[in-house]
N, C-alpha and C positions, 0 to 999 in steps of 0.2 A: 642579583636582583637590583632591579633600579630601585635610585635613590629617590624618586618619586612617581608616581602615578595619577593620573584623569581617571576617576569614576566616571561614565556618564551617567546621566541622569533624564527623569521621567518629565517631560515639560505637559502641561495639561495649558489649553489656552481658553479662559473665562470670560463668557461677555456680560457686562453688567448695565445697567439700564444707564442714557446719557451716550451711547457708542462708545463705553470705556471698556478697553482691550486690555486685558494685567495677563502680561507671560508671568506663569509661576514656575518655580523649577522647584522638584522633589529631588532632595541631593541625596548621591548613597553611600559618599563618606567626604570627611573633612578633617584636618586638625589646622587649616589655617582659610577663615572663611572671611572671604571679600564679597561684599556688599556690592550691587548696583539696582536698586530698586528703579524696572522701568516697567512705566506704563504709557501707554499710547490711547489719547484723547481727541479722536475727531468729533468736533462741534460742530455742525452740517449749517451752512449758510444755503435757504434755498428760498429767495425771494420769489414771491409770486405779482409777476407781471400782468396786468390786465392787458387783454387781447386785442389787438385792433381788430381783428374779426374773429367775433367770440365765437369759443368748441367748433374748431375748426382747425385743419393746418392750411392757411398762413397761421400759424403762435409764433407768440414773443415768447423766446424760453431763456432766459438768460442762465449762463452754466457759471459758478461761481464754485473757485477750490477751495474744499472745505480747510478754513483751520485747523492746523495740524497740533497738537501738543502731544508731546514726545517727554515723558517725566524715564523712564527705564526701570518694577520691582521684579530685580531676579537674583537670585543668593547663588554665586557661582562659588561651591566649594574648589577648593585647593587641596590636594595631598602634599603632605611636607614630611618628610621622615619621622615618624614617633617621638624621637630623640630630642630632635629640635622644635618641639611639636609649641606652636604659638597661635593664637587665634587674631586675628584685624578686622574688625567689624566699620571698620572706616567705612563710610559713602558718598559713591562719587555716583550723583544724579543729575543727569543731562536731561533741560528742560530747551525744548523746541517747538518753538512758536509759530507758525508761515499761513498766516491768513491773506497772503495774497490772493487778492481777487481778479476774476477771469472772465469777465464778464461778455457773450458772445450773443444778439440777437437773430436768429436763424430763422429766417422765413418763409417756409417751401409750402409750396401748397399744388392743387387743379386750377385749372382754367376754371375761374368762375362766374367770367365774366356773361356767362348766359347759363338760363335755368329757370326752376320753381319756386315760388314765395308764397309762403302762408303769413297770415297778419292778425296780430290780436291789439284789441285797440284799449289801451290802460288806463283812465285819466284822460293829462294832458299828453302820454306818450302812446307811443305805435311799436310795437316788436315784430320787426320781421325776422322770418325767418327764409334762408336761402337756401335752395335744395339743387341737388344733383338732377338734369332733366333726364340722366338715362341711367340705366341698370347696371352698364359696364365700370362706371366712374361714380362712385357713390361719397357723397360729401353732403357736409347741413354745415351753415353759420347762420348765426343769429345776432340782432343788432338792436339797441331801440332808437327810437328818431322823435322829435318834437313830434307831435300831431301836427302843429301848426306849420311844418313842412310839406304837409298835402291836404291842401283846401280847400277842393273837389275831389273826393273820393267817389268811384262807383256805385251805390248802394240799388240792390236787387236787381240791377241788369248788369250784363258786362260791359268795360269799359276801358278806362287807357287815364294813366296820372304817369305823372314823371316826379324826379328828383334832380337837380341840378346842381352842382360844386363847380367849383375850381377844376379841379381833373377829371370831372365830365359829367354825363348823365346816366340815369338808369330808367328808361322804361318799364312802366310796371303795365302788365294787362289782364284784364280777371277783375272780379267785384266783389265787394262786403255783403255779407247780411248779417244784418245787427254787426257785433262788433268784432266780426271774423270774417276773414278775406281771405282770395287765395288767387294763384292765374300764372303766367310766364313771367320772366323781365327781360330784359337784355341792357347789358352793360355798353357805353360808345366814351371811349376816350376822348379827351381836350385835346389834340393835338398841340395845339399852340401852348400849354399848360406840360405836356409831357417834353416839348423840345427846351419850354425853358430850365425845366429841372435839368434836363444835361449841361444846361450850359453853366447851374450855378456851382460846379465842383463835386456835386452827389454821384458817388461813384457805386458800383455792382446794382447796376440798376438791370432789374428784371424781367420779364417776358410778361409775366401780368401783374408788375407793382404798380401800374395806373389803380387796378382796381382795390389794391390797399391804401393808393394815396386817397381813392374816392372813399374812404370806408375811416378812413380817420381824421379826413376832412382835411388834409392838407394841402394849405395855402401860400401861395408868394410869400406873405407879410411872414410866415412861421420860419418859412427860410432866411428869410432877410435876418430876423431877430438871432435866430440860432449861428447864423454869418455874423453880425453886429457882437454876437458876445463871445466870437474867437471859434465856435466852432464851425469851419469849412471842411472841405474833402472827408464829410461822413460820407458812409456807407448808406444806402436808401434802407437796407433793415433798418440800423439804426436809428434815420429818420424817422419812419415809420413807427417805432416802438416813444421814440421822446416823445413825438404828438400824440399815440394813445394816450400816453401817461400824465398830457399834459403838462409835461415842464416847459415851463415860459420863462421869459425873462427875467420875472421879479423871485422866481425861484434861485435860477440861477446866479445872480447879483446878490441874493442874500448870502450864500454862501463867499461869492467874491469876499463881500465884507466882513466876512467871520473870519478868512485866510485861506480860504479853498481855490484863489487865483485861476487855477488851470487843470481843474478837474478834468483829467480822461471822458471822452465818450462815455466807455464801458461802467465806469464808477459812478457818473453824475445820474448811468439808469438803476446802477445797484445803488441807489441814495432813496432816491424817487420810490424805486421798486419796497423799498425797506421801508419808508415812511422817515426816514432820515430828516431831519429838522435844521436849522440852526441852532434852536430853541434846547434840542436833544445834545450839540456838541457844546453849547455854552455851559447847559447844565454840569454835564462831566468836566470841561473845564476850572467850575470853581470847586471841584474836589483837588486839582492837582493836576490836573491830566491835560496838560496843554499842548500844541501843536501836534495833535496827533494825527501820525500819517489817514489818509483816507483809508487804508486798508483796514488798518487797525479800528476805523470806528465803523466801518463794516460789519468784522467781527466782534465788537462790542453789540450791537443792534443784532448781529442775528442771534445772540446768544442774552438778551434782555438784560443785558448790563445797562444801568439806570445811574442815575447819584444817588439816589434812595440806597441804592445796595451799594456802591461806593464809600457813601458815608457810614455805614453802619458799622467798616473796620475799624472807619475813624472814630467815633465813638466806642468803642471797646479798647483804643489804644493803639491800635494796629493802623498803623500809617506807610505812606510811601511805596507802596505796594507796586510791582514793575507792571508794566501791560501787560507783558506775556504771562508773569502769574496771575494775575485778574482774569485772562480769559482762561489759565487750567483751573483757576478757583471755581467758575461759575461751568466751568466743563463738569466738574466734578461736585457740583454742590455744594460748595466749600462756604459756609455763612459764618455771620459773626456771632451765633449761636456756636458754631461748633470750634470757634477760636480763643472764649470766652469760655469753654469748659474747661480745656487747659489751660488758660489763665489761671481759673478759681482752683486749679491743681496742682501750682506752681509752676507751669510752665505757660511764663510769660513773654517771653520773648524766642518763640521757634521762629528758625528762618523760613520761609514763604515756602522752596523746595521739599523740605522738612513735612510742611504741612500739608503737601501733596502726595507725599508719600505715606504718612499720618491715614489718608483720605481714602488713599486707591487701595488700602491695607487691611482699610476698616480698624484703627486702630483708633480706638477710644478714651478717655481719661481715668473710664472705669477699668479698663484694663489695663493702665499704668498701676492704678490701685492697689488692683490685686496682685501686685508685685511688693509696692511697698508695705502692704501688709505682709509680706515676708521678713521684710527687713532690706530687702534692697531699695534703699533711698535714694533723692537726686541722682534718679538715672537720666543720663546724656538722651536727647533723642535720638543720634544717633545709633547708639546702642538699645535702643527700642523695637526701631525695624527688623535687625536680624532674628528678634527673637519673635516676634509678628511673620514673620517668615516661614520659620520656620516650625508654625505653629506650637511654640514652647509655651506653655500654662503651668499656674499656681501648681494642678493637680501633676503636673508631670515632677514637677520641686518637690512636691508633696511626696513624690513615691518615693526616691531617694533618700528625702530625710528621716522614713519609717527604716529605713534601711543603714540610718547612721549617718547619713552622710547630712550634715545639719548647715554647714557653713560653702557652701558651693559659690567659689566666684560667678559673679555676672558673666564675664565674658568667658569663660567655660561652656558656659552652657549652650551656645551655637556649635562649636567642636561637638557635644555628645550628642548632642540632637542630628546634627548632618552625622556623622559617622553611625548611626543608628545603635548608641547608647540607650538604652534604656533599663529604668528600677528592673524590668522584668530581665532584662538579659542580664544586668549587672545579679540578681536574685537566680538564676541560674547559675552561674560560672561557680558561684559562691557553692551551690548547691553540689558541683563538679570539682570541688576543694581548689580552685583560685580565690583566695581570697585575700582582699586589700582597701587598706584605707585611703589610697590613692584614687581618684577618679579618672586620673590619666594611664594608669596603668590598663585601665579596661579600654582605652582608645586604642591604645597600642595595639592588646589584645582582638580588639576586633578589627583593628588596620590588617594585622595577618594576618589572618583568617580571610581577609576578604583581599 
């Protein structure tokens, strides 16, 4: 017989609201049980871009990797010979952080440069809406425009207004009654506006990006400025998606001056996209949290990491908290309510890891409690998890001590619970005249058998 064996075991995988994924493992023996509580915590960054041509494709869709946090709860029992029978509840939990951001603006669309337009007239604004002229190629984008962009309009006969930009014109033809309009348009590029864009370094320029540069109003002076503050040889999405969004220069120069020198393309839309501030990194700043990569305040903002909630560790004691535990903290819910429960329970000082395992375990103060009202005092957190694990409770201590067994080490109690010790089978055996005031003799006992 070998001198040891791998049970396998039953894994069940649990989704809990937050995108938190906890492998559990149902073990079916043990007498020497290693710990590695993992759990896997995706926080979804998914900034919403406003469209330069809204509900439509052209869209600005930026695709951003979601932060990853990788904590690991799974109780991998170990067979060891009966003999040598020892339990290690040690944990070793690997936290992984990778909110690298990815940010890509894709913008494909029809030909839309000619078609139908409906018009509702708002105020001082106008909403047009663009339509597909044939059945085969079905598309709508919609847009608003000053009124004061069209200053003869048709009203109750038909008639002809245009629009005129930088990258070209649109003919509009059809007429209002009262404050609803409708008729053809046709779109006619700037030529002289579309050869200059090639020539200022804007590259994967497109078969009908005239009509998105017409649509988001892009001008010489936006290039020049976007050139002026370092960015050259963007991509025309890209172009196209900063001008919807409006980032200008004094956006981007606030941030120069914060320390963001050379923001990526991709990041300075996932900034913009997010509502990203100066105002927002200076705040986390005077918690603690200084020069942090762009990435990283990405995943702070898309996961509503504030000072407010930063500070609140601070105030309850709990300081210095790394960034990668701050974003599995706020993955997982993790407040200064629930740091401050085990504070007021004596455990003041868990390591941050600790506390996530704590978290993804559902392991509460009250249910430290109800241990030490057994008598088992200052338990290690360490030594907490396994038994959070392996779903061990008061009442399962309970059945045992009706049975005698009054003084059961702490870390015994992972061995019988993974070996499938129990009051009832130990109340068996007894019944079957094994009987012992050993509790390792019944590990044994069910080690051979199984």
């Amino acid at each position: 017989m070998n001198n040891s064996k791998k049970i396998s075991a039953l894994w069940k995988y649990i989704f809990l609201p937050g995108c938190l994924l906890i492998a559990v493992c149902t073990p079916a023996a043990n007498a020497q049980v290693v710990v590695n509580p993992v759990v896997t915590v995706n926080p979804v960054v998914n900034p919403v871009i406003a469209n330069p041509v809204v509900n439509v494709h052209p869209v600005v869709n930026p695709i951003i990797a979601n932060p990853v946090v990788t904590v690991n709860p799974v109780v991998n029992p170990v067979i060891v010979p009966p003999v040598n029978f020892s339990v290690n509840p040690d944990i070793n939990i690997n936290i992984d952080v990778n909110p690298d951001v990815n940010v890509d603006v894709n913008i494909v669309g029809p030909d839309m440069t000619e078609g139908s337009w409906f018009a509702t007239i708002k105020g001082d604004k106008i909403r047009i809406e663009f339509r597909s002229g044939d059945d085969d190629h079905n598309w709508e984008n919609n847009d608003d425009f000053p009124l004061s962009d069209f200053p003869k309009l048709p009203k109750g006969e038909k008639g002809e207004f245009s629009l005129k930009r930088e990258a070209g014109t649109i003919v509009f033809t059809g007429k209002f009654e009262d404050d609803m309009g409708y008729g053809h348009y046709k779109f006619t590029e700037d030529k002289a506006f579309s050869d200059y864009v090639k020539t200022t370094g804007i590259t994967d320029i497109r078969e009908h990006d005239a009509f998105n540069f017409f649509m988001v109003n892009l001008k010489k002076g936006y290039i020049e400025m976007l050139q002026t503050n370092g960015y050259k040889d963007i991509a025309a999405h890209n172009v196209i998606a900063m001008c919807a969004m409006k980032i200008d220069g004094a956006y981007i120069q606030a941030f120069k001056a914060t320390g963001y020198a050379d923001l990526p393309v991709h990041q300075l839309i996932a900034f913009k996209s997010m509502n990203i501030t100066p105002e927002y990194i200076k705040d986390i700043e005077t918690l603690g949290y200084k020069d942090i990569a762009a990435h990283d305040v990405v995943a702070f903002k898309s996961m509503k990491i504030t000072g407010e909630y930063l500070k609140s560790f601070k105030d309850v004691g709990y300081a210095d908290i790394s960034i990668h535990d701050i974003v599995a903290f706020k993955s997982m819910n993790i407040d200064a309510g629930y740091v401050k429960g085990f504070a007021d329970a004596g455990y003041k000082d868990i390591r941050a890891h600790d506390l996530i395992a704590f978290k993804s375990m559902n392991i509460t103060p009250d249910y430290i409690k109800s241990f030490e009202a057994l008598g088992y005092k200052d338990i290690p957190a360490h030594s907490i998890i396994p038994l959070k694990s392996l779903n061990i409770t008061p009442q399962y201590i309970n059945g045992f001590k009706k049975l005698g067994f009054t003084d059961i080490p702490l870390n015994e109690l992972p061995a019988l619970k993974s070996t499938g010790v129990t009051p009832e089978y130990v109340a068996s055996m007894q019944e079957k005249g094994f009987k012992s005031t050993n509790l390792r003799k019944y590990i044994e006992l069910k080690n051979a058998f199984n």
